[in-house]
Structure formats: structure tokens, C-alpha cells
C-alpha positions as CSV (number, residue, x, y, z in Angstrom):
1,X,-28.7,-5.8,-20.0
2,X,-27.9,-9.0,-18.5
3,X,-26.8,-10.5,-15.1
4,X,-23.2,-11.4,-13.9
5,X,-21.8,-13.8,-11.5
6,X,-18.4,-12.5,-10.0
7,X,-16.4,-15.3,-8.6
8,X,-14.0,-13.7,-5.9
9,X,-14.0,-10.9,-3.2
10,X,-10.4,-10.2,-2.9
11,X,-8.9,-7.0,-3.9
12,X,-9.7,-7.9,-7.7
13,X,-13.4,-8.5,-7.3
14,X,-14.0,-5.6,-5.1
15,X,-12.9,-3.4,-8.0
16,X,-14.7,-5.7,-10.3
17,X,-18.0,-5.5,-8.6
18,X,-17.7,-1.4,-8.2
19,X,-17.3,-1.0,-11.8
20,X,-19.7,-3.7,-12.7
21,X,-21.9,-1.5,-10.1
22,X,-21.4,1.9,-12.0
23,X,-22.4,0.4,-15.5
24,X,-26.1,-1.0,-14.9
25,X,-27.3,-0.2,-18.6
26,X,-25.1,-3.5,-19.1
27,X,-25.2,-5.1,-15.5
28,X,-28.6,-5.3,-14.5
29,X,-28.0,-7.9,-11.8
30,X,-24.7,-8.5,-10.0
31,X,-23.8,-11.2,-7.9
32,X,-20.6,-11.7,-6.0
33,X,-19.7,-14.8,-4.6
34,X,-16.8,-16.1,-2.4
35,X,-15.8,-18.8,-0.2
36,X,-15.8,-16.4,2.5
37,X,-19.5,-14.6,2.7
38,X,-18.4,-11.9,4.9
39,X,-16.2,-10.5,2.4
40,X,-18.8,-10.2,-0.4
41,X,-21.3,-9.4,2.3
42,X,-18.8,-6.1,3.3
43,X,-18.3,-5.3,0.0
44,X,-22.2,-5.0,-1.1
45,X,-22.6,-3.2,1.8
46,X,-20.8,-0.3,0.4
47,X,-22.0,-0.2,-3.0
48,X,-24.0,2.7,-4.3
49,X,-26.8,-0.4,-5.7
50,X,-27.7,-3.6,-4.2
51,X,-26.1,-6.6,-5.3
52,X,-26.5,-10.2,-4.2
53,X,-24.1,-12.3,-2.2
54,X,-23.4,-16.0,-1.8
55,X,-20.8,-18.2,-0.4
56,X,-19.1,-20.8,-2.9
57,X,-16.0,-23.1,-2.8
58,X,-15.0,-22.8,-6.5
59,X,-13.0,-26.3,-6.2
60,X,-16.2,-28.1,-5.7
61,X,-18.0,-28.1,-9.2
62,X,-21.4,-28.9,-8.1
63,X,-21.4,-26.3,-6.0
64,X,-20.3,-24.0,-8.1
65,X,-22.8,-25.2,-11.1
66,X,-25.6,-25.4,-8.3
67,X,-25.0,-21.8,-8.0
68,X,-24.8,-20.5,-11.4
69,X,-28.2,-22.6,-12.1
70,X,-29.4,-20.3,-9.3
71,X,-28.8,-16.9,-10.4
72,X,-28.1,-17.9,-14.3
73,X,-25.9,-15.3,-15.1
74,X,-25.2,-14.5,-19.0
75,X,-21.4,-14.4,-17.8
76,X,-18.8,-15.3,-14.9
77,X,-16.3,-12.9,-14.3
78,X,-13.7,-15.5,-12.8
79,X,-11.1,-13.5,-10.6
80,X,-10.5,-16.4,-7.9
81,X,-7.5,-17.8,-7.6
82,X,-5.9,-19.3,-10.6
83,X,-5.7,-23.0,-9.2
84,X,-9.5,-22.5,-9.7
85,X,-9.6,-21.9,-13.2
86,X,-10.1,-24.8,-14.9
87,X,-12.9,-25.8,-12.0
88,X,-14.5,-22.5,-12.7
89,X,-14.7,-23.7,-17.0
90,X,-16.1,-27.1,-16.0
91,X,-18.9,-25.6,-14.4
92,X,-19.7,-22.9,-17.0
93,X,-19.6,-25.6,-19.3
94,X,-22.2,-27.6,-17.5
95,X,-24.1,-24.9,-16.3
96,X,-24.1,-23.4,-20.0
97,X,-22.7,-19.7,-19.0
98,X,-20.0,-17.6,-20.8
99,X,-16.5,-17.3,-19.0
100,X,-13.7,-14.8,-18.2
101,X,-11.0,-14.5,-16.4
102,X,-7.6,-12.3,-15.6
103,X,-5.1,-14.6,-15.2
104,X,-4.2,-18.2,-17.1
105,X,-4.1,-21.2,-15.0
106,X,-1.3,-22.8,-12.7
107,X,-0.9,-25.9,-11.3
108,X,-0.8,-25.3,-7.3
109,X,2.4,-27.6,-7.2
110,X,4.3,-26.4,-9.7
111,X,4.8,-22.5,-11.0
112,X,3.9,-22.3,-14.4
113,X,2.4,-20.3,-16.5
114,X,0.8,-22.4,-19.5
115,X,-2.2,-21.4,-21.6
116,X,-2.1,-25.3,-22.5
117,X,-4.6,-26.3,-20.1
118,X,-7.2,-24.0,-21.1
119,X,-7.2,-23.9,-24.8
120,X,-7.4,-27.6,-24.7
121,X,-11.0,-26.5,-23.7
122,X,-11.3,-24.8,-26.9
123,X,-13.6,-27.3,-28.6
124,X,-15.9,-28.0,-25.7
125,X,-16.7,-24.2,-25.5
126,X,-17.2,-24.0,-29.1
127,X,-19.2,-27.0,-29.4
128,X,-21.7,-25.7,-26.6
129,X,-22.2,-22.3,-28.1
130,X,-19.8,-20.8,-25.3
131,X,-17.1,-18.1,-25.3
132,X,-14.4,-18.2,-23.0
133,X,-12.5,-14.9,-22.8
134,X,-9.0,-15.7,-21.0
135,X,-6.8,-12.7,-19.2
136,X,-8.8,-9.6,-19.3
137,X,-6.9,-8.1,-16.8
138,X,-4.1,-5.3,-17.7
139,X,-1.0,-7.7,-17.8
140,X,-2.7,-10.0,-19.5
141,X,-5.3,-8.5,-21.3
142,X,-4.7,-4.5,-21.8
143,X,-1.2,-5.2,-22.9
144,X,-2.1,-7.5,-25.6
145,X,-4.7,-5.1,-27.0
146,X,-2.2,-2.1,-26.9
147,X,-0.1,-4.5,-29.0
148,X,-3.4,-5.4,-31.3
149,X,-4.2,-1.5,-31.2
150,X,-0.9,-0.7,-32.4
151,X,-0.9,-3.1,-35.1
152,X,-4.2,-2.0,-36.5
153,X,-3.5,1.9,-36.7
154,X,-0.1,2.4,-37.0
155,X,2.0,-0.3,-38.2
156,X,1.6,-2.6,-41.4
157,X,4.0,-5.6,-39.4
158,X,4.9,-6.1,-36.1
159,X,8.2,-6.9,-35.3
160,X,9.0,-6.7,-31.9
161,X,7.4,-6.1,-28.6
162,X,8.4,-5.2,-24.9
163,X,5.7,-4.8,-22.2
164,X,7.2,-2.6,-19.0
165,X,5.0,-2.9,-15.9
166,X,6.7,0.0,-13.5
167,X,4.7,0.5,-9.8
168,X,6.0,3.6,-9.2
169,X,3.9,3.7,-6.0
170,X,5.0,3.2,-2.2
171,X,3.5,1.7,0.9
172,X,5.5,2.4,3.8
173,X,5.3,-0.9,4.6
174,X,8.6,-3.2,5.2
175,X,7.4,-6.0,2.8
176,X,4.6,-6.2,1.0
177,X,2.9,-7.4,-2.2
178,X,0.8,-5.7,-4.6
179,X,-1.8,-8.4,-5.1
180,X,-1.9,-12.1,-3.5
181,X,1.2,-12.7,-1.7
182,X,1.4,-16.6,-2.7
183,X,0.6,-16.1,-6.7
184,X,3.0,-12.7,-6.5
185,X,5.7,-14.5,-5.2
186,X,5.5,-17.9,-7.0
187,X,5.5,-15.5,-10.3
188,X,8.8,-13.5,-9.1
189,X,10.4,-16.6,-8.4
190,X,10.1,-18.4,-11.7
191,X,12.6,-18.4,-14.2
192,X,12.8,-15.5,-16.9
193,X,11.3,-16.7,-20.4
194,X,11.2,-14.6,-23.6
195,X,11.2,-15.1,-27.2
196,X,13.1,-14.6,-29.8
197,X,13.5,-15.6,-33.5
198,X,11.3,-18.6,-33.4
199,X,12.7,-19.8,-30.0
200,X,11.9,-19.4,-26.6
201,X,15.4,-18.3,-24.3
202,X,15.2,-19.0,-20.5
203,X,17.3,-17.1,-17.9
204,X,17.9,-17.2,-14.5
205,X,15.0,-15.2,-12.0
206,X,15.3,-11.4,-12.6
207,X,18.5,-12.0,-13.8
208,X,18.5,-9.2,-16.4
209,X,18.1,-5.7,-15.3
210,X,17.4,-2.6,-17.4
211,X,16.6,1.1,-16.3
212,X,13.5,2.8,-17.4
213,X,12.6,6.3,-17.7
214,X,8.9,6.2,-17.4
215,X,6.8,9.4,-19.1
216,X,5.3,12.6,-17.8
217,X,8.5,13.0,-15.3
218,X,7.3,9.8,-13.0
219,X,11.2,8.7,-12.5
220,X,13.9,6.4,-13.6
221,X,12.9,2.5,-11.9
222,X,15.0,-0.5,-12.4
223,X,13.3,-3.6,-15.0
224,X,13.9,-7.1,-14.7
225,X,12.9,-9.8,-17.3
226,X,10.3,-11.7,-16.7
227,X,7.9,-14.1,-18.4
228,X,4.2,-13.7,-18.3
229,X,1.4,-15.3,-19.8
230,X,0.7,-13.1,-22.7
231,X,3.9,-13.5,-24.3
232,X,2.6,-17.2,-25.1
233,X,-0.9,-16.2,-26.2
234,X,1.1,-13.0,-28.6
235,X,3.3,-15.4,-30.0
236,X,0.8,-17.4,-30.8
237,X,-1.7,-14.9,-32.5
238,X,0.5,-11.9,-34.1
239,X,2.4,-13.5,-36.7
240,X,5.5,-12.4,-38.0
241,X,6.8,-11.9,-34.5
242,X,10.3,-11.7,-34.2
243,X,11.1,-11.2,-30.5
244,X,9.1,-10.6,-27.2
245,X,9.4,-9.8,-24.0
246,X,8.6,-8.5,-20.5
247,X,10.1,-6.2,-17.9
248,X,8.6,-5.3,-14.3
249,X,9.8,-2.9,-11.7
250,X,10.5,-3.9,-8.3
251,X,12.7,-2.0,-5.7
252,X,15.9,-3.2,-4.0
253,X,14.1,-3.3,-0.7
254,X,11.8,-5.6,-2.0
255,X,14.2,-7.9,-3.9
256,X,16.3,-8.1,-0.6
257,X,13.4,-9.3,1.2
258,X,12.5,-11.9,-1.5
259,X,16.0,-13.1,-1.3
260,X,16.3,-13.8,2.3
261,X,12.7,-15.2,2.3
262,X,13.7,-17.6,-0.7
263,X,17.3,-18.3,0.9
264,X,15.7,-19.6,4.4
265,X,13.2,-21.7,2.3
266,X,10.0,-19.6,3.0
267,X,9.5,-19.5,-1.0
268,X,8.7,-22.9,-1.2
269,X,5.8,-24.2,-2.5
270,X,6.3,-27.9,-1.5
271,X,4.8,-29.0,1.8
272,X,6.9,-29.6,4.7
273,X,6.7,-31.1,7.9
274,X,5.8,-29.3,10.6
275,X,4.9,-30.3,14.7
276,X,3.0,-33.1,13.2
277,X,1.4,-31.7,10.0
278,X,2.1,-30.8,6.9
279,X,2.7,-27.3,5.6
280,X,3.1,-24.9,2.6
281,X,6.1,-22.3,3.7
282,X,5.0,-20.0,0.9
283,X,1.5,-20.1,2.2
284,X,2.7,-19.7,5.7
285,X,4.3,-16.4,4.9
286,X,1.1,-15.3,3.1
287,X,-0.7,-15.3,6.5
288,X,1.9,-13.2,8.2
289,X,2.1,-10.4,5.1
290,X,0.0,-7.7,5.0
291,X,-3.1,-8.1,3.2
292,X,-3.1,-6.4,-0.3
293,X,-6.1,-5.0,0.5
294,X,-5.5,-3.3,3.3
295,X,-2.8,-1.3,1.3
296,X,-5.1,0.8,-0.3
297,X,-5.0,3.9,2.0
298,X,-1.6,3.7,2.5
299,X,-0.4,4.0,-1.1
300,X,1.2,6.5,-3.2
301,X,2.2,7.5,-6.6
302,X,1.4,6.3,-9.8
303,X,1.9,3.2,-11.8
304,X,2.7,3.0,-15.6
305,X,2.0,0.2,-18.1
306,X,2.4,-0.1,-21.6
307,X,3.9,-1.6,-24.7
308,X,6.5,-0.6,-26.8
309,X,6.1,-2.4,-30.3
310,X,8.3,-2.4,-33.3
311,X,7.7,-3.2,-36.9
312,X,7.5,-1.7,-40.8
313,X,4.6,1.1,-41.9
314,X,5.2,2.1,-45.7
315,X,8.2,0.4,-46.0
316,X,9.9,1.9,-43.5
317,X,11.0,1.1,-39.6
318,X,9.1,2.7,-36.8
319,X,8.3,2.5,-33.2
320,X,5.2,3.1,-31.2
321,X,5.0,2.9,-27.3
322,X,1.4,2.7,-25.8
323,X,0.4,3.4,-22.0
324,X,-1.4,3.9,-18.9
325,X,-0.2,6.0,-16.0
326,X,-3.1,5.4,-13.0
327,X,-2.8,7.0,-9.8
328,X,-2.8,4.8,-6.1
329,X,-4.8,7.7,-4.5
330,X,-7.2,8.5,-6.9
331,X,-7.9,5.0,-7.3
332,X,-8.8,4.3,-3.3
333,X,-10.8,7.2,-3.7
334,X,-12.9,6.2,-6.3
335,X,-13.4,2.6,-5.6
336,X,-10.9,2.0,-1.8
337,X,-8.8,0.2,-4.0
338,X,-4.9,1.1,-5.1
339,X,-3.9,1.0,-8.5
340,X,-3.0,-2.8,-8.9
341,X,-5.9,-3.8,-8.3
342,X,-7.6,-1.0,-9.8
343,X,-5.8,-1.9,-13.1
344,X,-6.9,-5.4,-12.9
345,X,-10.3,-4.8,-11.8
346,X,-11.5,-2.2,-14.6
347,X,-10.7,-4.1,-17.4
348,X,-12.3,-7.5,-16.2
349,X,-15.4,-5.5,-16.0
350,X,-14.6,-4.0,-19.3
351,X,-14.0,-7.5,-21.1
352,X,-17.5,-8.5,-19.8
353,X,-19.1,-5.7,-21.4
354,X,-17.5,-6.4,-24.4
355,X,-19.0,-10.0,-24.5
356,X,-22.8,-9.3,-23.0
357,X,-22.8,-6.1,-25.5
358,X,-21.8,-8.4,-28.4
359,X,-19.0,-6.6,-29.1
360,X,-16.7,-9.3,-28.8
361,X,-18.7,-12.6,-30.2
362,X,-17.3,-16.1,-30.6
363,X,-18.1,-19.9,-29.8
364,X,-14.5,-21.4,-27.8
365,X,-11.9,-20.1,-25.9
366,X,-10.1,-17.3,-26.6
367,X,-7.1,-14.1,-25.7
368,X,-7.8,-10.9,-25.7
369,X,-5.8,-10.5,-28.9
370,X,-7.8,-12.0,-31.1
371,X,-10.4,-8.9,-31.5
372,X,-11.0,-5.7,-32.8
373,X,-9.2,-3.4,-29.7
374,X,-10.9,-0.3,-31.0
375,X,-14.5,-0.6,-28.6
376,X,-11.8,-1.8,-25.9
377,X,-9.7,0.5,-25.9
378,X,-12.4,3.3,-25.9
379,X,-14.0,1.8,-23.2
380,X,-10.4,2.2,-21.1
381,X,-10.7,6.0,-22.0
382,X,-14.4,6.2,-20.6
383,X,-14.0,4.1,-17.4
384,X,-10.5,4.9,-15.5
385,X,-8.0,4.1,-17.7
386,X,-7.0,6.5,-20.0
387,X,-4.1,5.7,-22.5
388,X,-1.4,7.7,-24.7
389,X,0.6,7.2,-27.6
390,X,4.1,7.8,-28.3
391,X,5.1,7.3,-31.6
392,X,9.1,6.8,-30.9
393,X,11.2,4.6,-29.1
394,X,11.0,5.1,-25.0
395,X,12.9,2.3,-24.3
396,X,16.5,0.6,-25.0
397,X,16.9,-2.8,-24.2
């Protein structure tokens, strides 16, 4: 049993702290801070245990060690904003407290996704007896074990790999994201990435497009190429890799919307001048979209995640496809949440259980790649995430 700090009290961190809450053989003590106390204050409120709150700016580093000297927690569960990232490891570090997080670090002027930054900490966690557990979300984090999972039990090499995020769900609403407006958008935006025979290939945003017919009869949804984070942290770890890639879902009304927003320049991440002051456009438009949060009781259907990975077993091709299909209704009904953050939420708090169980063990900074997926992946199956396999090619790309 141990104690936890969760940084963050967003969509994320609400799941977070409700599964944290429903596992206290392993969570003895949970606190959830935020820069805005009300927030962790209504959260705790409706939790079936008591928690305790506090208010934190995770930029400032001596607040945010003052605080974990406080309630000296055996791990932060880091799901702030991922400008804050590297704030949040300077302070573990001199505090002396594990870290985790879902999402790799960006630069707030410049959308990027780089693992760089962090695993340059690498030898400062390992030299203070620290583990640093990078992207335990789903995508990162579950896909890359799926991957690892797949490579353990049913292929001897793995060739090639294609993660498929499909949100199969609907909110009724005109324009809406899924998660934080500003780091939902800034990700959209970028430039495609993937990679292939020892080389990574840019492409123009969601410039490729691929239809997907998702299992168990959830539909047929358009794919676009993306990069993500864990294609870096993959490439890196699985060798023998040959190609990688990643497609997400998203609907024509949404990509109109995207398009008008990025034509008129609300996409921008550069400040501007505005009556006198300066502004963030993309940050503007944040405040005027719905709040992910508040999507919760509005949203319907399912979404389904997984990998489909390709390689040799006994000398012979073969394909394997592993996934999640989680339900938007279910999901608010179990912890108000819908599925995206749901999906996000449940394996943060099962990548911390992982490290305060000693399951997952190591000194330095690490991706969820580089351990045994079996405890992981039967931790999915006992706290909301159930998988399946499909041992045959589900997708043609």
C-alpha cells in the first residue's frame, strides 16, 4: 500500500482518481491536486472514500516539490498538461518521488511530439534511484503493450505494426473535442509521420485516408495517418521493425470544422495582437469550445483501439490484431466520464499499480514497452478494459 499524488483534475484525473479510489489495497492515500482547487475539491466530493485536495501551479517547481514534501507520495501520477512535464520531473527528482505520466512532452510554441526531452533525464532518474514511467495512457501506453503482448505470445519477430484509434461515439454537439481542445487540435494539425524501412516519411496533415471496418459489427469509419508518440518510443525498443504507423478516425463534420477554424487562423499557436494585448488564437477557441468534460452525458457508442502487428512465428508469415472496444455510456455511468477519457484514465492508474506493486521495477526513465505486458494486460481485463485477439489481418492499408 502506498500513497499517490495525482497532478491534474481535468477529465483525465477525474478518471484517474476514481480508479485510484476503487483499488485501496494499493492506494492507501490519494491526493489530487490542481491549479484550480474547486475542481479537485468537486471531484473528492463525489468519491465513494476521502481523498485530499490541494491547489498547485505545476510550472512553479518549488511549489510543486513543497507539495510533494508534504504529502510524500511513493508516486506522481502526472496527467497535467504536457507543457508541464518536464516541470513535473524536476521536482520528483528533487523531491525524490517516482513519476508517470500519459502523454510525452511538447514545447508550448512549437507542436512536437519528441520523447528527446525526457529521456535526456534518463541518467538523473537512474542515478537517484527513480523510475520514470512515460505514456501510460492508451495511445501511448496500451498500444505499445498490445504490440509487446503480441510479440511475447504469438510471434517470434515483429515486422510491422498499425495502431487504429476509431471513436465510434457521438456528441450531438456542432464541434467538439474528445479531450483538451488546445493539445487535440495542435496534434490534428501536425504533419503525418510514420516509418518505414529505417526512415521516417512525412506527409501532409491527414493527408492519407483509409476505411476501417471495426469488429463486433461497430461500422465502417474513415482513418487518417497520423504520427504519435509511441511510434518513436516502438521504433526505438522493438527491433527488427520494418514499418510503423498510425491511423485515427475522425468525421467529415469535424474535419470541415477544423478546416475553416485553421483557414481563418484560429489554429494558430503563435500569439497575436489583439485590442492591446497579446493573444493565443488556438487558446482563444479553447474557451469558446465545449468543455470535454461536460460531454460525458451526452455521448454515445463505443470506441475501438488496437494494434494490428505483423511478423514471422515458425517460419512462417502471420498477423495478429489486438483490441479494446469501451462503451461512452457505460463509462459515465461508472465513473461520469466518456470513454476518451475513460481510456486514458484506467490505464494511468494501472501503470501506477504496476510500479508501487513492484511489478514494473527500474532506476531511469522509461516506455511502457520495455516490460513484461502480461500483469498489465491482466490488470486491463480486471479494471474496465477488456481486450480480444484476432489472429488475422483486420486491416489493409
Amino acid at each position: 500500500m502506498s500513497k499517490v499524488l495525482i497532478i491534474g483534475a481535468g477529465g483525465v484525473g477525474s478518471v484517474v482518481a476514481r480508479k485510484c479510489a476503487q483499488v485501496p489495497e494499493v492506494f492507501k492515500e490519494i491526493t489530487l491536486a490542481s491549479r484550480t482547487l474547486s475542481k479537485c475539491e468537486a471531484i473528492a466530493r463525489e468519491l465513494p472514500r476521502p481523498i485530499r485536495t490541494a491547489r498547485v501551479d505545476a510550472d512553479n517547481v518549488p511549489e510543486t516539490v513543497a507539495l510533494m514534501r508534504a504529502v510524500r507520495p511513493g508516486l506522481v501520477i502526472n496527467v497535467a498538461l504536457p507543457y508541464q512535464d518536464l516541470h513535473i520531473m524536476d521536482a520528483c527528482l528533487e523531491a525524490g518521488v517516482h513519476y508517470l505520466d500519459t502523454a510525452n512532452y511538447e514545447p508550448p510554441d512549437e507542436a512536437k511530439f519528441e520523447y528527446k526531452w525526457q529521456w535526456a533525464y534518463h541518467e538523473r532518474f537512474a542515478d537517484a534511484g527513480l523510475m520514470a514511467l512515460l505514456g501510460s495512457g492508451f495511445d501511448p501506453g496500451v498500444t505499445s503493450v498490445f504490440c509487446t503482448y503480441i510479440r511475447k505470445h504469438y510471434l517470434d519477430t515483429v515486422e510491422t505494426i498499425d495502431i487504429i484509434d476509431c471513436n465510434a461515439g457521438n456528441h450531438g454537439q456542432p464541434f467538439a473535442t474528445n479531450f483538451n481542445p488546445e493539445i487535440n487540435i495542435r496534434e490534428v494539425s501536425a504533419r503525418g509521420r510514420y516509418y518505414r524501412n529505417g526512415k521516417w516519411i512525412e506527409t501532409e496533415p491527414l493527408a492519407r485516408k483509409r476505411k476501417f471496418t471495426m469488429p463486433e459489427g461497430l461500422g465502417t469509419l474513415n482513418v487518417y495517418l497520423m504520427y504519435h508518440e509511441e511510434l518513436e518510443s516502438l521504433v526505438r525498443h522493438m527491433p527488427g521493425l520494418r514499418q510503423a504507423r498510425f491511423w485515427m478516425s475522425f468525421s467529415d463534420n469535424y474535419l470541415t470544422h477544423l478546416n475553416v477554424l485553421k483557414n481563418v487562423g484560429m489554429t494558430r499557436i503563435d500569439p497575436v495582437a489583439f485590442q492591446g494585448r497579446q493573444i493565443v488564437p488556438l487558446q482563444f477557441l479553447k474557451a469558446l469550445l465545449p468543455d470535454p468534460a461536460s460531454l460525458g452525458p451526452l455521448t454515445k457508442g463505443k470506441t475501438c483501439i488496437g494494434c494490428q502487428v505483423t511478423g514471422m512465428r515458425d517460419g512462417k508469415p502471420k498477423t495478429v490484431y489486438i483490441y479494446n472496444i469501451c462503451d461512452h455510456e457505460a463509462c459515465y455511468r461508472e465513473v461520469r466520464s466518456q470513454a476518451v477519457s475513460y481510456t486514458t484514465g484506467v490505464p494511468a492508474m494501472i501503470g501506477a499499480k504496476m510500479i508501487l506493486t513492484g511489478k514494473w521495477k527500474g532506476s531511469g526513465v522509461f516506455n511502457m514497452e520495455q516490460f513484461d505486458p502480461d500483469p498489465f494486460m491482466d490488470a486491463l481485463n480486471r479494471h474496465g478494459l477488456p481486450w480480444r485477439v484476432i489472429e488475422e489481418a483486420v486491416f489493409k492499408a
